[in-house]
N, C-alpha and C positions, 0 to 999 in steps of 0.2 A: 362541537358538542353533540349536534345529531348523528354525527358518523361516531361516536362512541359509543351512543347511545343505541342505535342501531346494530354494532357490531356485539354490542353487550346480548342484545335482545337474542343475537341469531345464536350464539353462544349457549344461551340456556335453552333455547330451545332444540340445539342439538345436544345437548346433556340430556334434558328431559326425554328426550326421543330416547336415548340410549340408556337411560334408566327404564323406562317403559320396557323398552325389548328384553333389558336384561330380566326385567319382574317376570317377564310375562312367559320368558323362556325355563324362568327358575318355578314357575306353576307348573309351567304343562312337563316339566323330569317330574315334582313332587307328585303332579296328578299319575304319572304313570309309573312311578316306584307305587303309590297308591294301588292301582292299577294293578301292578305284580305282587302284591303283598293281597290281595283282594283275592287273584285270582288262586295264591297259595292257600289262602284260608278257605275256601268255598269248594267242595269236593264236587267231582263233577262225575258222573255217572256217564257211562260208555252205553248201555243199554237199559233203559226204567223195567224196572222189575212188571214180570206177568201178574197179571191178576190171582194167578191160583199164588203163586210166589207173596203176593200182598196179604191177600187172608190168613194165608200160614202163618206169615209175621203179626197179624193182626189177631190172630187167635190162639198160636200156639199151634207146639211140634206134637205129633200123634204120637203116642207110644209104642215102640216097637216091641209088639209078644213075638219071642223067640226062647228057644231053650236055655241060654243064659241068665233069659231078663225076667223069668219066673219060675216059682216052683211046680207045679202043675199043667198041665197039657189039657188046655179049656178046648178041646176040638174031640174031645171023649167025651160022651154022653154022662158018665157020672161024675164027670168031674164039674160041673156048673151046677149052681141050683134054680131049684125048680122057676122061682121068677124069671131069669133069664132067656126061660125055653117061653114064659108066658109071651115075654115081649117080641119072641120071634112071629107072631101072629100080627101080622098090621091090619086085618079085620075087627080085631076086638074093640071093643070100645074105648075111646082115648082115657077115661078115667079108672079102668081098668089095667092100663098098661101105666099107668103115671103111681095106682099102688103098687103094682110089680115093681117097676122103678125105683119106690120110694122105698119099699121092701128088701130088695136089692145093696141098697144105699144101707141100710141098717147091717144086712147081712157082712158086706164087704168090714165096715165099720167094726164089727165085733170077730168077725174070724179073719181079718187082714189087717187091719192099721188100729189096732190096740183100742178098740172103744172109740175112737174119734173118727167122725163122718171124715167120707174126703173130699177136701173143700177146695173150692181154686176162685180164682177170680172166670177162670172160662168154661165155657162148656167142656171143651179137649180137658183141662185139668181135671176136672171131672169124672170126663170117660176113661181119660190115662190110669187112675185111681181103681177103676175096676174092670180094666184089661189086666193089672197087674203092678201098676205103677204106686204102691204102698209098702205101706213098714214089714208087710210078712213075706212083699213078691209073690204073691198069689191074685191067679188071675177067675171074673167072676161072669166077664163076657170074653167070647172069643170077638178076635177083630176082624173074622166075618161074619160077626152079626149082621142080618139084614136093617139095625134102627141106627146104625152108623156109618154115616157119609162120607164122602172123599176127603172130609178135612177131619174127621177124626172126630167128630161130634155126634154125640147120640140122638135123636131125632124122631119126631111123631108120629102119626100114619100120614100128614098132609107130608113130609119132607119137611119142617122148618124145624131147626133146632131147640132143642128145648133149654129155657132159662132158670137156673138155680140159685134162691136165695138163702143163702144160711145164716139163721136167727143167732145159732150158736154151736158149738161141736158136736151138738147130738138132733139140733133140727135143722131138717128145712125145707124149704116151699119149693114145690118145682110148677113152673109155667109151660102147659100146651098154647101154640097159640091160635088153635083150631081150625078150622073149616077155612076161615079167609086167611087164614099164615099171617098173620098182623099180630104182633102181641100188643097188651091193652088195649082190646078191645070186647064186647060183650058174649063173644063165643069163646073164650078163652076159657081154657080146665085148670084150673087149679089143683095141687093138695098140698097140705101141711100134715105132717105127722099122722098121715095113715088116713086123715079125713078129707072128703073128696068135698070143696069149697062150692 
């Protein structure tokens, strides 16, 4: 009876052992179809994008003025108006250049894109709107203005971009964010609607 008993014993315990192997083999294939199915779904990038490469994505593509992509040739003195030439001065006082600005924004607004500001969630949207990128293709700054930077954004006397908030299709606030290039903070210029905050 103990040699049956025994022999019973050694029995399941080579089953059990070769269950075990078999569990533990049939894991690690599911782990690594896992594994391959992982690595098909998860894109893998050969080189991570440059930093000038990230802000463009993060802010938006500049608008290319060329003779196709407007009507007017903004590189002729009378073809821009007069705010435009105001803002090529980065002496002037930042609240001075933010009513040119905002003047500008009106301008574009009634003789290019039909009464309606042009609005974007960015700055580049923005500046695209009055390089030319509106409903009439007329352009209201050239894109070598000196208040516009390498990414296509229009820009203070300090270099920091300026922030626009629109109330609605005919207002809106635009933010210098002065002296310390920090916006919300106490040096910061304001205006709404022609008034200097």
């Amino acid at each position: 009876m103990k040699k049956t008993l025994t022999f019973t014993l050694i029995v399941i315990s080579i089953v059990t052992l070769t269950l075990f192997k078999n569990l533990r083999s049939s894991d690690s294939t599911v782990s690594a179809q896992e594994d391959s199915v992982q690595q098909e779904v998860t894109p893998r990038f050969v080189t991570p994008p440059s930093p000038a490469q990230f802000i463009t994505m993060t802010r938006g593509e500049p608008f290319l003025q060329n003779e196709e992509s407007i009507s007017n040739y903004p590189l002729q003195a009378n073809e821009l108006p007069l705010e435009g030439k105001v803002l090529e001065n980065l002496n002037i006082p930042e609240a001075r250049a933010l009513e040119a600005l905002h003047e500008l924004l009106h301008i574009c607004a009634y003789n290019g894109n039909n009464g309606q500001l042009v609005t974007g969630f960015t700055n580049v949207e923005v500046t695209n709107g009055l390089l030319g990128n509106n409903a009439q293709k007329r352009a209201f700054l050239s894109s070598l203005h000196p208040r516009i930077n390498q990414y296509g954004e229009l820009v203070d006397r300090w270099e920091t971009p300026y922030e626009f908030h629109f109330l609605s299709a005919r207002q809106v606030e635009i933010f210098s964010a002065g002296p310390d290039q920090e916006h919300s903070t106490d040096d910061d210029v304001v205006i709404m609607m022609g008034t200097q905050r």
